[in-house]
C-alpha positions in Angstrom: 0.0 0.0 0.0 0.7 3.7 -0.3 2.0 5.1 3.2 4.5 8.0 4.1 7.5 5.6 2.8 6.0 6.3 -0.6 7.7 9.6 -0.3 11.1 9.0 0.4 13.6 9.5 -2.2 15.0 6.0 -4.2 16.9 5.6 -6.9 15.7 3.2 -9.0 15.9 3.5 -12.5 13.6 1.6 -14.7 12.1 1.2 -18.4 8.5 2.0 -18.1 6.7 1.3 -21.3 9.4 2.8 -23.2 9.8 4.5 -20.3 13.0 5.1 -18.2 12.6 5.9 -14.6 14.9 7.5 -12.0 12.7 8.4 -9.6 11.1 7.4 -6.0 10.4 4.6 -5.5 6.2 5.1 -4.8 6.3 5.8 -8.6 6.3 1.9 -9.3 3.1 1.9 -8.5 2.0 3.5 -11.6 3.5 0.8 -13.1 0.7 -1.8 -11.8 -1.4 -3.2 -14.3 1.5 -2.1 -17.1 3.9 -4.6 -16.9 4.0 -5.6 -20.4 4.9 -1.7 -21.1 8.0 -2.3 -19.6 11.2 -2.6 -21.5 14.1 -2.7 -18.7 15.0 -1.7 -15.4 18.5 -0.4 -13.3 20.4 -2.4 -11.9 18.7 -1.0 -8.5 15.4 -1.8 -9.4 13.5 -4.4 -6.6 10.2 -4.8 -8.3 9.1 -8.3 -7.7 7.8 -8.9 -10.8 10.2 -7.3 -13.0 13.5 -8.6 -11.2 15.2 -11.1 -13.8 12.4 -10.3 -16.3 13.7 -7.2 -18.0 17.6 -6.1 -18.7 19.2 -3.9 -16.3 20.4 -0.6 -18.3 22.6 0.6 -15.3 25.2 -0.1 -13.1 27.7 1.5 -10.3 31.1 1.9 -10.3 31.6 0.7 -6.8 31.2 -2.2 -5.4 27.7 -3.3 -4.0 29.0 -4.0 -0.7 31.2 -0.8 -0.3 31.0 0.9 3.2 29.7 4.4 3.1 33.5 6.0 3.9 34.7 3.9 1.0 32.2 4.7 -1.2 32.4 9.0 -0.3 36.5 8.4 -0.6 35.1 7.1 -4.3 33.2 9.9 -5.0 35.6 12.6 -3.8 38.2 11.1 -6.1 35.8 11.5 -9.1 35.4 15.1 -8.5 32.8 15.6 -11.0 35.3 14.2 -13.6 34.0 10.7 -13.7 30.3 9.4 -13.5 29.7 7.2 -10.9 26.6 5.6 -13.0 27.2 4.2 -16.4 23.8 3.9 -18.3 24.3 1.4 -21.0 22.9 3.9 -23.9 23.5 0.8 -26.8 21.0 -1.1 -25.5 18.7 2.2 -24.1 18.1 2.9 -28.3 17.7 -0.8 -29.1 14.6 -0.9 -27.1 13.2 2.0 -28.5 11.5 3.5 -25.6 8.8 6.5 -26.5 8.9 7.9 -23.3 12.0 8.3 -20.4 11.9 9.3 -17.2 14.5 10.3 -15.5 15.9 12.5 -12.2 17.6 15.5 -11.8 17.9 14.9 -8.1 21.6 13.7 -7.3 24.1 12.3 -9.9 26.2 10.5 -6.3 22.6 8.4 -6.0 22.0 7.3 -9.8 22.5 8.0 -13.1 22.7 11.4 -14.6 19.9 13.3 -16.5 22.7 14.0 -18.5 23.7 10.7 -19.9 20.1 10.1 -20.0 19.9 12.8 -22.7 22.5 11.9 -24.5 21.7 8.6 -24.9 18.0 9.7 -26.2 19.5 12.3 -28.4 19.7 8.9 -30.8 15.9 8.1 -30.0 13.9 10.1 -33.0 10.9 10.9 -31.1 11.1 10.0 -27.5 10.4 12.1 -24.8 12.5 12.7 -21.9 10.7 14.0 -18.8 13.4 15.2 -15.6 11.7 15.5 -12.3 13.5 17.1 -9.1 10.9 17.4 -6.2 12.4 19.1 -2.9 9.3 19.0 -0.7 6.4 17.1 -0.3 4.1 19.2 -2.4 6.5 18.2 -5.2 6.8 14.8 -4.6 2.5 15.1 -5.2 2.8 17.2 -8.2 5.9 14.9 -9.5 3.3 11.6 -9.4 0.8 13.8 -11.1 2.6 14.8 -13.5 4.0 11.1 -14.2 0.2 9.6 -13.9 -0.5 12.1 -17.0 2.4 10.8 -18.7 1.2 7.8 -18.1 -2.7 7.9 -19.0 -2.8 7.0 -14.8 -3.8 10.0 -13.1 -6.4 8.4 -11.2 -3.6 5.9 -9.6 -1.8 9.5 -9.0 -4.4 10.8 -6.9 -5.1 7.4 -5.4 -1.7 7.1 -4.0 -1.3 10.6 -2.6 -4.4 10.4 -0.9 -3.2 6.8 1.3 0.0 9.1 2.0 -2.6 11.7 3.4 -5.0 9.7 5.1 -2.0 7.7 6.7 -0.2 11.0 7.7 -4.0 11.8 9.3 -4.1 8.1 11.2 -0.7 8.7 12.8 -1.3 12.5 13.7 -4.6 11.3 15.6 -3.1 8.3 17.1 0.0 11.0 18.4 -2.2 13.6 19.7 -1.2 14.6 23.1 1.6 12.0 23.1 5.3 13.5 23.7 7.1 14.5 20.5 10.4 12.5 20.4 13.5 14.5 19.1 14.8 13.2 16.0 18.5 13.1 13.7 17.8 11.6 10.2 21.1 10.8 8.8 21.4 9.8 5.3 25.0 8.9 5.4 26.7 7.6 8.5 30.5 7.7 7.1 31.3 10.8 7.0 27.6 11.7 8.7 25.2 13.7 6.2 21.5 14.8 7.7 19.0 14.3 5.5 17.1 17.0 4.1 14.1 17.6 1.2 10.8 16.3 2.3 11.9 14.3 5.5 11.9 17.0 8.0 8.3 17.4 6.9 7.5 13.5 7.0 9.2 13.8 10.6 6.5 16.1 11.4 3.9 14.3 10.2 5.2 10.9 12.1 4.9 13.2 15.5 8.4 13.7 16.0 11.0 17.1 16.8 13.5 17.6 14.3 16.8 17.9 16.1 18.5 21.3 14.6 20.6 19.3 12.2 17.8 20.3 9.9 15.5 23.3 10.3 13.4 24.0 7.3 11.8 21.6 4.9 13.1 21.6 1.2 17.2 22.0 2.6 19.4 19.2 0.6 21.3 18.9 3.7 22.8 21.0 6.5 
């Protein structure tokens, strides 16, 4: 079901109906009932049914069971001079895919919306959609707009409204209960706080943002 973890940020990237995905990972659930539009998936992508089925179009250049200071030593080496992602363009164009959908959000977390574009500069006709949502009112208009893209606007509004009626469960079973203090850490080695829509989903869950992170929207403080 749809519930506030349909909010947080993933990095899957997958072929939706010619369609290729970088985005949260709630958004997989405008791909029920359109399987058979799918064309491929990144090498992160956990859907049940579409693990093993489809090829995997990405992969990192580190590997899977890095530790978090090995991974940032990685990434500081790079220095923007190396991707981290490799998106395996070749077989991108092979499949043809009318639509892509891909994420402006972090180029250290998946692929880039640049290699994503360059790939599809081959693809006569496909449309490339970028999405970069920084608060939870974008994260709702980001599944609208991808449940228009994808003739599913009705799954759009069905999702965001579990997110809100769960958000309106756990804010009624809190009331009047202490509000614990919280630290949301998105990297433990060196520590990074966690910032976009989480302070807000902190809120929501009844908890006290710690000062780490003050104001919702902040990539990281």
């Amino acid at each position: 079901g749809a519930g506030v973890d349909d909010a947080r940020l993933g990095e899957d990237v997958e072929l939706f109906g010619g369609a290729l995905d970088s985005l949260p990972p709630g958004l997989g659930d405008h791909l029920e009932g359109r399987g058979e539009d799918l064309v491929g998936v990144s090498h992160e992508c956990d859907l049940p049914d579409l693990v093993g089925r489809l090829p995997r179009l990405t992969r990192g250049r580190f590997p899977a069971d890095a530790t978090s200071s090995t991974i940032d030593a990685l990434v500081r080496a790079a220095a923007g001079n190396e991707a981290l992602y490799q998106l395996d363009g070749e077989t991108l164009v092979d499949l043809k895919p009318d639509l892509v959908l891909t994420q402006a959000q972090c180029e250290v977390c998946a692929v880039s919306e640049t290699a994503v574009r360059d790939a599809c500069s081959q693809l006569a006709g496909a449309r490339v959609e970028s999405v970069h949502p920084t608060d939870l009112a974008g994260v709702f208009a980001m599944f609208r707009r991808v449940g228009d893209l994808l003739g599913r606007r009705s799954r759009a509004e069905e999702l965001i409204a579990a997110f809100e009626d769960a958000a309106s469960t756990i804010r009624h079973r809190r009331r009047n209960l202490p509000r614990p203090r919280v630290v949301h850490l998105e990297w433990l080695d060196p520590l990074f706080s966690s910032g976009h829509w989480n302070p807000e989903i902190i809120a929501l869950a009844g908890g006290e943002l710690a000062d780490v992170i003050r104001r919702r929207g902040d990539l990281w403080q």
